[in-house]
C-alpha positions in Angstrom: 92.8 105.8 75.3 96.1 107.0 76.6 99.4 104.4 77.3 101.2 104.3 80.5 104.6 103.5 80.9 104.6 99.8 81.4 101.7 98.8 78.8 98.2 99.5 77.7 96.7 99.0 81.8 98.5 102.5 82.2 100.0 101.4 85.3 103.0 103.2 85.6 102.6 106.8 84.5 99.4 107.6 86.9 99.3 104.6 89.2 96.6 101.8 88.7 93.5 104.0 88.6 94.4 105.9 85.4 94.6 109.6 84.8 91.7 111.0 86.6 92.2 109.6 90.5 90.0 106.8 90.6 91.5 103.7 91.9 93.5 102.2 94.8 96.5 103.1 93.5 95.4 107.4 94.0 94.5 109.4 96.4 94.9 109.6 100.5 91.6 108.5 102.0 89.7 109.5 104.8 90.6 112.7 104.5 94.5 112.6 104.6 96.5 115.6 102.2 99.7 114.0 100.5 102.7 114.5 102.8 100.8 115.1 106.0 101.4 111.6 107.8 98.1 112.2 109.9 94.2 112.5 108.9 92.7 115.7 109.3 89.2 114.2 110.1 90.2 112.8 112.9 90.5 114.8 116.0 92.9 114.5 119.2 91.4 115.3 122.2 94.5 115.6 124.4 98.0 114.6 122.7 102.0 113.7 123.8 102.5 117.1 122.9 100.9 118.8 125.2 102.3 117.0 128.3 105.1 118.8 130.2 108.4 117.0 131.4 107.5 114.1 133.9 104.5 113.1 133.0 103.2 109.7 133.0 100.5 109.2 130.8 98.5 105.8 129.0 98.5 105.7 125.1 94.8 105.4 124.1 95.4 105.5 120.3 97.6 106.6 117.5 95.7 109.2 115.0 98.9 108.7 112.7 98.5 106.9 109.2 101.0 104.9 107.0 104.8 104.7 107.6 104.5 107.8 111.0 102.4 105.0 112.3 104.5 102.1 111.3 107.5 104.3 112.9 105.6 104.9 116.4 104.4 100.8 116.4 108.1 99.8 115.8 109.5 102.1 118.0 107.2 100.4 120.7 104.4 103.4 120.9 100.9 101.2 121.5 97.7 101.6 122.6 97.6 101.0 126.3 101.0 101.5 127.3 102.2 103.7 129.7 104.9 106.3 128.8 106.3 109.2 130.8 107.5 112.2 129.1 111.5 113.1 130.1 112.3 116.2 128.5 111.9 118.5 126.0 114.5 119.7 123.4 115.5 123.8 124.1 113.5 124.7 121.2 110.6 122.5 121.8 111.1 120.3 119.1 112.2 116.9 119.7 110.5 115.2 123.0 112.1 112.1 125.2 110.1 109.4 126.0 110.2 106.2 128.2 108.3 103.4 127.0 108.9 100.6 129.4 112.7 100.5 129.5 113.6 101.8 126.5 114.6 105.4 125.8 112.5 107.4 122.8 112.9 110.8 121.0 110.2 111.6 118.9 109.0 115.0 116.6 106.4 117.5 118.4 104.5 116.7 114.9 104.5 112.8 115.8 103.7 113.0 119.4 100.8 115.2 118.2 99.1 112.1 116.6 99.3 109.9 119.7 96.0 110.3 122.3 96.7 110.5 125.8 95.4 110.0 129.3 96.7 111.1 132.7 97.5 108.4 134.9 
């Protein structure tokens, strides 16, 4: 049997599972690549980035997983809220939002992971 770094448990060379990706501490889950920040088995039916400057739409849920979900929750992005779209960036990258009174900039690939409807 092979050593990790910190001892014979070989928890710090190949996280907690060991070598081979079993274990929590490997893989994505539920069908998540590494580096994506969304899960590919999960489809949006119709998404932030798609709505066009002055829209006011309802969040019905975020499709994003670890810290891009953490980041949209903190920022104030829920399920049920209502935000309206301000303005897009000249090369349709960055989007402004308003969420209640706050003002929001967000990537197109983050707004992608949030599931609208029309209000």
């Amino acid at each position: 049997m092979r050593r990790g770094v910190f001892g014979h448990k070989g928890f710090g060379k190949w996280g907690r599972g060991g070598r081979h990706g079993k274990g929590p501490g490997r893989g994505h889950g539920h069908g998540q690549g590494p580096g994506l920040g969304c899960c590919a088995a999960c489809p949006v039916a119709d998404s932030l980035n798609d709505c066009p400057p002055g829209t006011t739409c309802r969040i019905l849920r975020l499709m994003g997983c670890g810290a891009v979900r953490r980041r949209l929750l903190d920022l104030g992005i829920r399920p049920e809220r209502e935000v309206t779209v301000l303005r897009n960036a000249p090369l349709n990258d960055p989007i402004e939002l308003m969420v209640g009174d706050s003002y929001i900039v967000i990537r197109r690939r983050e707004a992608a992971q949030i599931e609208i409807a029309h209000v």
